[in-house]
N, CA, C and O atoms as a GROMACS GRO file, in nm:
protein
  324
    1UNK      N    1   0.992 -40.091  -1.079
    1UNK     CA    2   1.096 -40.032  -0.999
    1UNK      C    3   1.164 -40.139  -0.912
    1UNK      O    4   1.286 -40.150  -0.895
    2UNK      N    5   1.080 -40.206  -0.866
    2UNK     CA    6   1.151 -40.347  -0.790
    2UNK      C    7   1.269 -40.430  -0.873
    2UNK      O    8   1.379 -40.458  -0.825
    3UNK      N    9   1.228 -40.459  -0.996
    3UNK     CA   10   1.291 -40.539  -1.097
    3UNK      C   11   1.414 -40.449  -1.071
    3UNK      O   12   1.522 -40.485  -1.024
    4UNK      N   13   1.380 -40.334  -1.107
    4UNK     CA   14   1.533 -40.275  -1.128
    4UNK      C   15   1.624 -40.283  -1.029
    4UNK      O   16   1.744 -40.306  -1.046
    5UNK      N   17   1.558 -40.261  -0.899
    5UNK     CA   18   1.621 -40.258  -0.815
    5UNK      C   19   1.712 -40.387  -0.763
    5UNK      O   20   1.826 -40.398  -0.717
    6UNK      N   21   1.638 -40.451  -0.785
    6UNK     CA   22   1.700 -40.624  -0.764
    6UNK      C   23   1.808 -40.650  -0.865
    6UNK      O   24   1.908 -40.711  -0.829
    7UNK      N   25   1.794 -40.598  -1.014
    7UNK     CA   26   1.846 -40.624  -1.104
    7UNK      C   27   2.003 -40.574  -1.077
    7UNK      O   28   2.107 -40.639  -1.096
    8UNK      N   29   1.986 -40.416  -1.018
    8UNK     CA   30   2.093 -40.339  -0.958
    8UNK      C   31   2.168 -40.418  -0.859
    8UNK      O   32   2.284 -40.435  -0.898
    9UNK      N   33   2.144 -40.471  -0.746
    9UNK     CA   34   2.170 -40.524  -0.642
    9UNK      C   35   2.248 -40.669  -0.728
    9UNK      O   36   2.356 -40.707  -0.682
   10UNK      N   37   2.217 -40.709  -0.792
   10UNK     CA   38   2.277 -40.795  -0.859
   10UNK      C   39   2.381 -40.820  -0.912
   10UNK      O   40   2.465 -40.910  -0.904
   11UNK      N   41   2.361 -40.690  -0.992
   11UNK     CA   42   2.520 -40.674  -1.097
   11UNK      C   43   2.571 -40.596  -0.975
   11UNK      O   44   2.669 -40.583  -1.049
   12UNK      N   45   2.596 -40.545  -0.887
   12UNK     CA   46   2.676 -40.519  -0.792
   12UNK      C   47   2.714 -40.649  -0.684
   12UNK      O   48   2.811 -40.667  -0.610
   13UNK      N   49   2.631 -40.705  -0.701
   13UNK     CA   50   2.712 -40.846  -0.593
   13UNK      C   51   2.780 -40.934  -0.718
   13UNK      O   52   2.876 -41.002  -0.682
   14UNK      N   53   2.758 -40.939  -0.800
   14UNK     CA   54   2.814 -40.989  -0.939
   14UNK      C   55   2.983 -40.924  -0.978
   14UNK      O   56   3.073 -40.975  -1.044
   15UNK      N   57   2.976 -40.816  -0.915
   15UNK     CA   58   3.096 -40.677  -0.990
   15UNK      C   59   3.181 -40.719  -0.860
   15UNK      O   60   3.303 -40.732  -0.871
   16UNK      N   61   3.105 -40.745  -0.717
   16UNK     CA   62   3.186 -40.792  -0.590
   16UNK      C   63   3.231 -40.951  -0.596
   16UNK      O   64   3.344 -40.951  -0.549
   17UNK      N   65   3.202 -41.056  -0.625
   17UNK     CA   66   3.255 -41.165  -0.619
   17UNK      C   67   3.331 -41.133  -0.753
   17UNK      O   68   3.435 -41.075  -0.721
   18UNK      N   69   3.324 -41.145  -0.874
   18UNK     CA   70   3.433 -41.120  -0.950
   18UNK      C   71   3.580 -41.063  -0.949
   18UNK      O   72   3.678 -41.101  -1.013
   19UNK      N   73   3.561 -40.921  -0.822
   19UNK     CA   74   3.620 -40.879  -0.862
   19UNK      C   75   3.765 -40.915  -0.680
   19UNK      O   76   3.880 -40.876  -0.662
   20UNK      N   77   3.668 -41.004  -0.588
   20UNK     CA   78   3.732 -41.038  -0.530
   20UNK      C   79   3.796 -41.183  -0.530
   20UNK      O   80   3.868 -41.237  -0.446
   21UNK      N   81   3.737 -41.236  -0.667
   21UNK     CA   82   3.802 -41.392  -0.715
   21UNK      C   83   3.937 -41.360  -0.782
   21UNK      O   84   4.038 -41.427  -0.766
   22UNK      N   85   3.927 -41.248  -0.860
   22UNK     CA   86   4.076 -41.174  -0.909
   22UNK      C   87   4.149 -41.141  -0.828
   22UNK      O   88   4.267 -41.169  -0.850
   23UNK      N   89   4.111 -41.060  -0.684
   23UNK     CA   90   4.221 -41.092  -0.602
   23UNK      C   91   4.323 -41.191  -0.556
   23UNK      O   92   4.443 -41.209  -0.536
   24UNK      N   93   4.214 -41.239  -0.550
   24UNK     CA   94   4.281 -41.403  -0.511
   24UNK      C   95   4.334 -41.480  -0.592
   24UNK      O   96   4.394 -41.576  -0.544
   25UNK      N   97   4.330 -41.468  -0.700
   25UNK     CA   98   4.419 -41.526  -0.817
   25UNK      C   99   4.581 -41.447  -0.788
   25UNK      O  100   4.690 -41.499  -0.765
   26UNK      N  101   4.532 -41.275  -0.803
   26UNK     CA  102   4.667 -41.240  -0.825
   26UNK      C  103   4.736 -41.275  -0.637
   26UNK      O  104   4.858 -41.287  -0.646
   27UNK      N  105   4.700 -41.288  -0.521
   27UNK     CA  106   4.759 -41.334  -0.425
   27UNK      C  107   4.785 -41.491  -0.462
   27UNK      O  108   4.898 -41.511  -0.417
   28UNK      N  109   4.758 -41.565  -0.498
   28UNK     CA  110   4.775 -41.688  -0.526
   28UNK      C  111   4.905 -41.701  -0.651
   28UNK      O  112   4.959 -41.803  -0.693
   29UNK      N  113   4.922 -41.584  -0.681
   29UNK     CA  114   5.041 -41.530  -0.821
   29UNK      C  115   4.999 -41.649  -0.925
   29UNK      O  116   5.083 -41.725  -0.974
   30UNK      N  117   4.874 -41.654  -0.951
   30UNK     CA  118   4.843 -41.728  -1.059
   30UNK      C  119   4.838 -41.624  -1.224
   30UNK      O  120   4.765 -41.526  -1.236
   31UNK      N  121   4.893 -41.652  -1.290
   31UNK     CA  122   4.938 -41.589  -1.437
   31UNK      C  123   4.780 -41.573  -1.470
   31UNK      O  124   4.708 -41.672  -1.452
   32UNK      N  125   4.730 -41.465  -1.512
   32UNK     CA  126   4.596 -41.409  -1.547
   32UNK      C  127   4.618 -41.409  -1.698
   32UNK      O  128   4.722 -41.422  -1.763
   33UNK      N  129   4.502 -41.393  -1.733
   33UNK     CA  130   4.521 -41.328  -1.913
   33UNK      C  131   4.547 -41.452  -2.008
   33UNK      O  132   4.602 -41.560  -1.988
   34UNK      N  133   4.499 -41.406  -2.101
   34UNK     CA  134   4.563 -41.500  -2.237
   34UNK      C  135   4.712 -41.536  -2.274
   34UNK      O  136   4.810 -41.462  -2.280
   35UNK      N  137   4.700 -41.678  -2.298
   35UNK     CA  138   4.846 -41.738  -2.272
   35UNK      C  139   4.929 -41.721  -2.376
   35UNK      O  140   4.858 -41.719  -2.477
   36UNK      N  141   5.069 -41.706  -2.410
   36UNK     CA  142   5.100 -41.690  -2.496
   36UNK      C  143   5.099 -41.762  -2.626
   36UNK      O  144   5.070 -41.882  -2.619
   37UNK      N  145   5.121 -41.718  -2.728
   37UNK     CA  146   5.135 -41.819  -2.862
   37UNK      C  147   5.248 -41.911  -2.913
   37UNK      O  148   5.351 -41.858  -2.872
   38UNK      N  149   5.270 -41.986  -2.960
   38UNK     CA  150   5.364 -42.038  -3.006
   38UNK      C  151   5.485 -41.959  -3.045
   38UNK      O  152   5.600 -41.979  -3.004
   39UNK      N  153   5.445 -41.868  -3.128
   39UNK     CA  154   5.528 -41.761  -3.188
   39UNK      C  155   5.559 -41.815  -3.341
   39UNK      O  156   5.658 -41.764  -3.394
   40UNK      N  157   5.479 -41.923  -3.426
   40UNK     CA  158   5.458 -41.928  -3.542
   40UNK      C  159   5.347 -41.923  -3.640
   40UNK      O  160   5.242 -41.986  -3.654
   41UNK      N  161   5.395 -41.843  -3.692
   41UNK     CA  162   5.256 -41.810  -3.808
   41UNK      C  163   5.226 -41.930  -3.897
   41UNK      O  164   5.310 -42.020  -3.908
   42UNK      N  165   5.081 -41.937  -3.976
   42UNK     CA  166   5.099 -42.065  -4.095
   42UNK      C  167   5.141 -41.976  -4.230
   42UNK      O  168   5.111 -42.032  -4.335
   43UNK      N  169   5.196 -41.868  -4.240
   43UNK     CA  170   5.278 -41.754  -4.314
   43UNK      C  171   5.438 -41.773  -4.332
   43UNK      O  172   5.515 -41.724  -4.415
   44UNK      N  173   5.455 -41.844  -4.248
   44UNK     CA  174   5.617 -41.856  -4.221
   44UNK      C  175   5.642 -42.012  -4.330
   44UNK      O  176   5.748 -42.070  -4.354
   45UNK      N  177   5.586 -42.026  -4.350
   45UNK     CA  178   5.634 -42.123  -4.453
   45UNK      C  179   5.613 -42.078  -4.658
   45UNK      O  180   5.615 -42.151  -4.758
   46UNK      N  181   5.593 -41.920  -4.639
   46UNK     CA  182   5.548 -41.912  -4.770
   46UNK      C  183   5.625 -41.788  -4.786
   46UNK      O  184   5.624 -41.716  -4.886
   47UNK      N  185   5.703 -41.768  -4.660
   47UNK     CA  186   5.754 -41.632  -4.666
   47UNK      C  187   5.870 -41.573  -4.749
   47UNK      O  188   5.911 -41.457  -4.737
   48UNK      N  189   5.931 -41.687  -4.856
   48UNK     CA  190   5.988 -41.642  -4.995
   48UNK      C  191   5.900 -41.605  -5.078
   48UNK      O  192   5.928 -41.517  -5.160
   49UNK      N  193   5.782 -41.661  -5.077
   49UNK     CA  194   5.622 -41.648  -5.224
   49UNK      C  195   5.636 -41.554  -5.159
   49UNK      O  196   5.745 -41.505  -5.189
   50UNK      N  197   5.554 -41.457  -5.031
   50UNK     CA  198   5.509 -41.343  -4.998
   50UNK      C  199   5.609 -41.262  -5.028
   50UNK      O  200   5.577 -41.160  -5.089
   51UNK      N  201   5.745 -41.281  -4.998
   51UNK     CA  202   5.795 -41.116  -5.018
   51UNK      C  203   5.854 -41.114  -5.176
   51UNK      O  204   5.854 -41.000  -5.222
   52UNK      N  205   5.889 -41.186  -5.239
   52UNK     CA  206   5.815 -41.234  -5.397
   52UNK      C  207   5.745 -41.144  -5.410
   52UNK      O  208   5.794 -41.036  -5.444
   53UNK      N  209   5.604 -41.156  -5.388
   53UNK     CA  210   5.488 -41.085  -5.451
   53UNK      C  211   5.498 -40.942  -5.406
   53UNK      O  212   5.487 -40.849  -5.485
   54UNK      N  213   5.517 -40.929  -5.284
   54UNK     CA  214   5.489 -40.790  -5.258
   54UNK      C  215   5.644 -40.702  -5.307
   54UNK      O  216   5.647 -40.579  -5.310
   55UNK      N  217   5.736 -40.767  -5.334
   55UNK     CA  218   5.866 -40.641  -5.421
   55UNK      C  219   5.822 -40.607  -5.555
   55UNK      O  220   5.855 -40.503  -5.612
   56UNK      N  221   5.712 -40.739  -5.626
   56UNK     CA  222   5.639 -40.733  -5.728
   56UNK      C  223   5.539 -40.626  -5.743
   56UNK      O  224   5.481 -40.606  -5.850
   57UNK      N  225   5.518 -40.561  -5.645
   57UNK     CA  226   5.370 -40.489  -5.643
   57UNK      C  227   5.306 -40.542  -5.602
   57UNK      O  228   5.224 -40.462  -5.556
   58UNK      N  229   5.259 -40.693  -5.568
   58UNK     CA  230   5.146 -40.710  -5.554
   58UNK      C  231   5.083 -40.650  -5.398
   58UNK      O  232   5.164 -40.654  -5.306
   59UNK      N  233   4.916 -40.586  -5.362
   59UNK     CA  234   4.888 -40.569  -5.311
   59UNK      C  235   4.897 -40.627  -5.138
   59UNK      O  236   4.960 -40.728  -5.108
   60UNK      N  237   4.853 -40.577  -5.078
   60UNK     CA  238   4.900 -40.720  -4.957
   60UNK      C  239   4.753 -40.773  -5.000
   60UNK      O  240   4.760 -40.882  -5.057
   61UNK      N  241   4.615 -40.718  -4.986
   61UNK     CA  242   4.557 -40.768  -5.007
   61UNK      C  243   4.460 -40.872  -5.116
   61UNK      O  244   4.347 -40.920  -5.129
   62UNK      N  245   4.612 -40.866  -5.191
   62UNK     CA  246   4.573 -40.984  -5.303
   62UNK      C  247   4.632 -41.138  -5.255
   62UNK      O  248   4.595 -41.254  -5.276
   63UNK      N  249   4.770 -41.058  -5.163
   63UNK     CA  250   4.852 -41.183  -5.072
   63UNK      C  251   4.756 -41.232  -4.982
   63UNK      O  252   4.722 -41.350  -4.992
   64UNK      N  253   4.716 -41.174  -4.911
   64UNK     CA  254   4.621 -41.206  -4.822
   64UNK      C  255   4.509 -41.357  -4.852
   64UNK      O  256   4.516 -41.468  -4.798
   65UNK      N  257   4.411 -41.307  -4.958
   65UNK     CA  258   4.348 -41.348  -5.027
   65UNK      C  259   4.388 -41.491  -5.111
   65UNK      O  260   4.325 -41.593  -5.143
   66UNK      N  261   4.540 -41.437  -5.130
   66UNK     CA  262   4.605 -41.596  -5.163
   66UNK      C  263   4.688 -41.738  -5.113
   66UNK      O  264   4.740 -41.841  -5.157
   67UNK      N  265   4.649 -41.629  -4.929
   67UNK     CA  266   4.722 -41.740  -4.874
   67UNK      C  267   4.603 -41.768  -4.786
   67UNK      O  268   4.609 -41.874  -4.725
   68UNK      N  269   4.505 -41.699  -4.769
   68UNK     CA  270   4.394 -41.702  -4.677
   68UNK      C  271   4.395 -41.712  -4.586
   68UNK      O  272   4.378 -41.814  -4.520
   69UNK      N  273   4.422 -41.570  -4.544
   69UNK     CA  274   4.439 -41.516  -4.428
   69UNK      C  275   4.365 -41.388  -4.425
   69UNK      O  276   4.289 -41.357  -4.516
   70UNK      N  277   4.389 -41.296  -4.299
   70UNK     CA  278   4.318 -41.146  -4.308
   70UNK      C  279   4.449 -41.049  -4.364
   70UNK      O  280   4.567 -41.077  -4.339
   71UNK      N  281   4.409 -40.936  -4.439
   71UNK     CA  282   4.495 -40.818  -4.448
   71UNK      C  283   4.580 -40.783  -4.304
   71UNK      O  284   4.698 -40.751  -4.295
   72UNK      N  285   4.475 -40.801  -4.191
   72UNK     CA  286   4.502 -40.711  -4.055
   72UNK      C  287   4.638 -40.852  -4.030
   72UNK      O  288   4.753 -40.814  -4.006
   73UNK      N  289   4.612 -40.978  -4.038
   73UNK     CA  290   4.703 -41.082  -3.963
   73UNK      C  291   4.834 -41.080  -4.098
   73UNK      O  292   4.911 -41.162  -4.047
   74UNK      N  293   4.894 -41.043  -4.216
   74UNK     CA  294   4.966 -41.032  -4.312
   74UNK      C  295   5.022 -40.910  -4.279
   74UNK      O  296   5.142 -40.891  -4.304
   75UNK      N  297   4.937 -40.799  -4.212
   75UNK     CA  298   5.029 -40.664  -4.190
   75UNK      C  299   5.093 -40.706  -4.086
   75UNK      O  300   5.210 -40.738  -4.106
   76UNK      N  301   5.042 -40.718  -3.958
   76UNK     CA  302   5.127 -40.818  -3.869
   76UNK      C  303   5.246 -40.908  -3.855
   76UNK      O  304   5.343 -40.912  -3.780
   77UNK      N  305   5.205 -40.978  -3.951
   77UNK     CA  306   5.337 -41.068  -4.005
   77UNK      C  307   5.428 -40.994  -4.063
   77UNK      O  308   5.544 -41.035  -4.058
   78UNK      N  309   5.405 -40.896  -4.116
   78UNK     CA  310   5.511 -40.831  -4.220
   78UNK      C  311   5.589 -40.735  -4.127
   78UNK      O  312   5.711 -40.735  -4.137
   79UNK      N  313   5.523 -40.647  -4.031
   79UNK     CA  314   5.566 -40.589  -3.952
   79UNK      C  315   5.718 -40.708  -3.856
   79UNK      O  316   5.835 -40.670  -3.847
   80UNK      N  317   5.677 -40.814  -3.813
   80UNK     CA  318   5.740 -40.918  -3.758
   80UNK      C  319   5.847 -40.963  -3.816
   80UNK      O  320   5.936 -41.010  -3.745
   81UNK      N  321   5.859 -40.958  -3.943
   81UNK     CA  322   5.969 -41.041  -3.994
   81UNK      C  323   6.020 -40.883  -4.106
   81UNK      O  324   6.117 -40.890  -4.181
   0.00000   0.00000   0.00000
């Protein structure tokens, strides 16, 4: 019961400095979060082959597979362009 209790007391002083270091970031107006991307795919250079294949029928996930990449990051792209 001790363990726990300590353990408790922990992740609550843990949940309190965290969550008052984020304050202070956003008073400091420091940009939080993941930074943005370039905004180019390694897709964008094949993107006559891809839409090629796929007016062809081909699956996305045969495209996928042939440019080696994921299905999920090719639906993405396709959605994009």
């Amino acid at each position: 019961m001790a363990f726990s209790m300590a353990a408790e007391i922990e992740r609550d002083l843990i949940s309190k400095r965290t969550k008052e270091a984020l304050m202070a970031k956003k008073a400091a107006r420091v940009k939080l979060g993941r930074p943005n991307g370039s905004g180019k795919s390694k897709l964008d250079r094949y993107r006559p082959e891809i839409e090629a294949l796929l007016a062809t029928g081909s699956s996305q996930k045969f495209v996928a597979n042939r440019y080696e990449t994921t299905e999920v990051n090719l639906h993405h792209w396709i959605k994009k362009h």
